[in-house]
N, C-alpha and C positions, 0 to 999 in steps of 0.2 A: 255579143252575148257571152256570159260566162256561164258554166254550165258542167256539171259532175258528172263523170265519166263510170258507168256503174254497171256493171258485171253481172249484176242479178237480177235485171233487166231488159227490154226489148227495141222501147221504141224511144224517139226522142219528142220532148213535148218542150214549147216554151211557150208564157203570158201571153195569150192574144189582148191587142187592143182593147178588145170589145169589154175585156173581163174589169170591172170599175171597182171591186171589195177592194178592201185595206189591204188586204194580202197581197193582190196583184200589184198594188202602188208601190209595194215595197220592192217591184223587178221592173227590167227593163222590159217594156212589152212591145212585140210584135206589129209591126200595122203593115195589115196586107194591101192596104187600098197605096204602101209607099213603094210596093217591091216588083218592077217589071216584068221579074221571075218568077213568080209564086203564082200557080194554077192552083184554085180549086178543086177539090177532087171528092170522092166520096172514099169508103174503105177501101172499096177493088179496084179503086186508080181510074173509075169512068169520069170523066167533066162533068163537073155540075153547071147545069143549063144557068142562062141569067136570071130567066124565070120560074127555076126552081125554088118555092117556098119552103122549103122542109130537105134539111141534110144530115147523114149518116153523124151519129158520132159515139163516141167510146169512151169509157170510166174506166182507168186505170190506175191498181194502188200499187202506190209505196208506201210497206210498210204500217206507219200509223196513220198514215195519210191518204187523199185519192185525188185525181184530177177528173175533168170531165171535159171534154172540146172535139172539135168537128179536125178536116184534116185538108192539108197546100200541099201540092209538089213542088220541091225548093230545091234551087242548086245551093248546097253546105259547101264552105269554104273552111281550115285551119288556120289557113295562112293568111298574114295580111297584106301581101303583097299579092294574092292573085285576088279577084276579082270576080264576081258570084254571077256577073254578068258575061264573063266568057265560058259556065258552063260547066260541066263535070271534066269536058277533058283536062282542064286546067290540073297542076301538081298542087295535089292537096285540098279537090273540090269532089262532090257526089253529087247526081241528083237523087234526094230522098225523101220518101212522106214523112211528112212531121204533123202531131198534133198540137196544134193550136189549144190550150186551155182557156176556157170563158169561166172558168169554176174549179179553183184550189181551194183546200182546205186549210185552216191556219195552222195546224199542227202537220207538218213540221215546218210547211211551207213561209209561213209567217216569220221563222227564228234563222232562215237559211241567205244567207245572204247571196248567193250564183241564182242564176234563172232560171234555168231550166235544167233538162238530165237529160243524156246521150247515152240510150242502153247499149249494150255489150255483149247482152248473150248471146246464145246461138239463136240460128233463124227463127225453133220452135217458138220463142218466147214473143214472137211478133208476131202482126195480124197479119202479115206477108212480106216475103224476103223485102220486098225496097222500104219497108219502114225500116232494116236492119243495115243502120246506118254503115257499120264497118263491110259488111258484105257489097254495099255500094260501092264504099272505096275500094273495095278491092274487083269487083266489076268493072270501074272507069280506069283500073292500070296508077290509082294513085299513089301505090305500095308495092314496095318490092316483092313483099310477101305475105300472106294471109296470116299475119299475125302479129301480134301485140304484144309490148310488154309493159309492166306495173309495177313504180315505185314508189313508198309512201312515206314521206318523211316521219322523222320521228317530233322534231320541232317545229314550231309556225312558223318560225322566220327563214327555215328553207324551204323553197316550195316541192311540193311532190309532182311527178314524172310521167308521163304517158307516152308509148314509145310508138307508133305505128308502121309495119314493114318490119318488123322483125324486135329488137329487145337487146336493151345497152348493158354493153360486158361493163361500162364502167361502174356501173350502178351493184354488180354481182361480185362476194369474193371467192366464187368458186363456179364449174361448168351447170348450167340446167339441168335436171334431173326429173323425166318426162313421167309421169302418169296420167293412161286415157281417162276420156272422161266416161262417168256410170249415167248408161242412158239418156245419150244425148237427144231423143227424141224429144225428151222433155224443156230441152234448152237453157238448159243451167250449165255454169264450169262447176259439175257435179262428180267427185271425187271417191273412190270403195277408200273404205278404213280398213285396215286389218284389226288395230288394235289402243286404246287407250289407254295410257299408264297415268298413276298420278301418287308420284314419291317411288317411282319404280313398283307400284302393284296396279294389275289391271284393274280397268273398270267394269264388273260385271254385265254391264248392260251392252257391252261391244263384243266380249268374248263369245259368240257364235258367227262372228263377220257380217251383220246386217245391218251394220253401222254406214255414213255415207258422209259428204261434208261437201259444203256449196261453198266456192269462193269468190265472194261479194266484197267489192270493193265501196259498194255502197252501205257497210252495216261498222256502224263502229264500233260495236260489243262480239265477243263470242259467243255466238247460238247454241243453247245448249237443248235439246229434249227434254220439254218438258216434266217427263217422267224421272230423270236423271238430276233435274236441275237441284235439288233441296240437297242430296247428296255431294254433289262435289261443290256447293258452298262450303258446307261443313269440311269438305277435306281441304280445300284451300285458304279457309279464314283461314289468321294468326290474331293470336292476345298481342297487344306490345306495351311498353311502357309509356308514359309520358302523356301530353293532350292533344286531341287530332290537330287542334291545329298549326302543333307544332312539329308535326309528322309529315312526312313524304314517305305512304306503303311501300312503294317499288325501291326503298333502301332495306327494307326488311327481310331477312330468310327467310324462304316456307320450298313449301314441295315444287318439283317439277312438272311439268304437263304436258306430256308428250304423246303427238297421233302419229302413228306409223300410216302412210298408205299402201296403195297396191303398189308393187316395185319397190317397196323397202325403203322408201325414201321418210325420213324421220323429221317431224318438224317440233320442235321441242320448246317450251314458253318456261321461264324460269320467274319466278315473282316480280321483276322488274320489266316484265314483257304485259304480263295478265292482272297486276294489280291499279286497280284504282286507284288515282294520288291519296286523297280523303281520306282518312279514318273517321271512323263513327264513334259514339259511345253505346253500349249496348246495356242495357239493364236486365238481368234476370229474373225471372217470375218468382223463382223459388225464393232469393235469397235477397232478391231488393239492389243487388250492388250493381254497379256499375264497370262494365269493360272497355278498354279501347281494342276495336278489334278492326283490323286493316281485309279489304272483300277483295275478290276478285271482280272482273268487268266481264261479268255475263247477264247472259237475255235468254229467257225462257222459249224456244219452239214450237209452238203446239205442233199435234200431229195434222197432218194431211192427207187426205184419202189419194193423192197420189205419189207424195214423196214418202209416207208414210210415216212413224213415228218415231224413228229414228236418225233424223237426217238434224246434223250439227252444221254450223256456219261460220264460215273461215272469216272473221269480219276485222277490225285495224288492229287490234294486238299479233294476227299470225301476218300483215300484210306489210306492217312497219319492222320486223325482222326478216320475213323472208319477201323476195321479190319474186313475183310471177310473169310467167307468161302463158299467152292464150295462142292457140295454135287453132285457127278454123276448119283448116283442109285435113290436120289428120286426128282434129278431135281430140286434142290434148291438153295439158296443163302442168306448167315446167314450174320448179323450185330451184332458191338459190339464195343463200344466205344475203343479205342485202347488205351493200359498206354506204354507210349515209356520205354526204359533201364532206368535203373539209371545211372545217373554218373558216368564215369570211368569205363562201360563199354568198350568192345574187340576191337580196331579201327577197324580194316581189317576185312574181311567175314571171316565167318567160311569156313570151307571145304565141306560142303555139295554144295557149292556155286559154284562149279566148275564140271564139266560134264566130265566123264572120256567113252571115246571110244577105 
């Protein structure tokens, strides 16, 4: 199975058999009636009897999306040389609940081409530690060390990087620079702001410090509060000349965008980090004409009565510049400017890149 590796997330779910929509057709699904391994179970991990009619199951969203499916306990393998029938203690195996979906949704699920998703965050964000797949593996001894690292390429034809057991210097051109995470009960790589600049003036709406920032490697836009968002469109457009589509935005000047976190650590987005390729044309109310104007790549956050309404989202424009890592045991979250491949780098993913059940 192939499958997204997602930080602002919990549990791991892939296509059960059972599920027959066009949606599911379009993954590789599940069939538990194939896998020697795979126990039925309910959410608390009790067996479900043979003659139980009626089993536990959970809706779970991403995003625009949701799943719906009951739940197996499964030995997860990475690697294709070990073998899901010898078990967790294998190198590079877990036992872990996984949900089974009998019901996706076709947005986005429909347009994605991988299976399933392997959540990343901290325990809170699951229905109990052994759905929290990485906490597994680090339970079975499959890693050196409780924790991960994140590279994302900038182009498709090199594949991006998932590091487990610790986090590759080759991928960094400078040492990790740690900030804990803000309330991790909540179970996000949930980050304090100190402060927003953008062209070097702050952003009013962070200068009291109750600003915060999730870093999802699952969101491909930067999250912005929706309170906030209409404003720093505005400061980030640019006018430019010529017809979109003979434009590439991110060759264009405009302002900088830089969040400061706790620890001073600076991550800073320059128009070719935050701009959308596309130009638009825009037409004025007042005056009837026509602009080409180059946007940046952000997504609106509503508030939420527990992140509350402030809370930004680290999502591919900060994660294809800076490279992270996820530290479980001291609750942390490391920065570091990312150095893509060389040239003539592997097209295709390696093989760790593929989830063997």
């Amino acid at each position: 199975f192939t499958v997204v590796f997602d930080t602002g997330s919990g549990h791991f779910f892939l296509p059960s058999a059972s599920c027959e929509s066009q949606t599911c057709a379009k993954h590789r699904r599940f069939e538990r009636a194939a896998s020697p391994t795979a126990v039925d179970i309910n959410h608390d991990g009790t067996v479900v009897d043979e003659g139980d009619t009626e089993r536990d199951e959970v809706s779970v969203v991403y995003g625009t999306g949701e799943i719906t499916g009951s739940f197996v306990r499964e030995s997860v393998c990475l690697r294709s040389s070990a073998s899901p029938e010898a078990g967790p203690s294998a190198a590079g195996c877990a036992s872990v609940r996984i949900v089974l979906a009998h019901d996706m949704t076709e947005e986005p699920f429909g347009s994605f081409g991988f299976d399933g998703v392997i959540g990343l965050g901290l325990d809170a964000l699951s229905l109990d530690p052994e759905f929290n797949f990485f906490q597994q593996l680090s339970a079975a001894g499959a890693v050196a060390e409780p924790r991960f690292g994140y590279f994302l390429s900038r182009v498709d034809w090199v594949p991006s990087e998932i590091t487990f057991g610790g986090h590759d210097e080759r991928r960094t051109e400078s040492e990790l620079r740690w900030t804990t995470v803000h309330r991790p009960e909540l179970g996000y790589w949930q980050v304090k702001i100190r402060s927003i600049r953008v062209g070097g003036k702050p952003l009013p709406d962070c200068q009291d410090g109750g600003c915060s920032a999730i870093a999802d490697t699952g969101t491909s836009l930067v999250g912005v509060p929706k309170g906030a968002m209409r404003g720093l469109h505005m400061q980030l457009a640019r006018k430019v000349p010529g017809e979109p589509e003979q434009l590439d935005c991110r060759d264009f000047p405009g302002p900088d965008l830089v969040f400061e976190l706790e620890g001073g650590i600076l991550l800073e987005l320059g128009p070719a980090d935050y701009s959308r390729a596309a130009a638009v044309h825009v037409v004025q109310d007042s005056t009837k004409r026509a602009q080409v104007i180059c946007r940046a790549s952000l997504m609106p956050v509503e508030s939420d009565p527990v992140l509350g309404g402030k809370t930004w989202i680290l999502g591919e424009p900060v994660l294809q510049k800076y490279y992270t890592a996820y530290d479980f045991q001291r609750k942390s979250v490391g920065f570091a400017l990312a150095t893509q491949p060389p040239a003539g780098a592997p097209a295709r993913a390696p093989a760790p890149a593929v989830v063997h059940i």
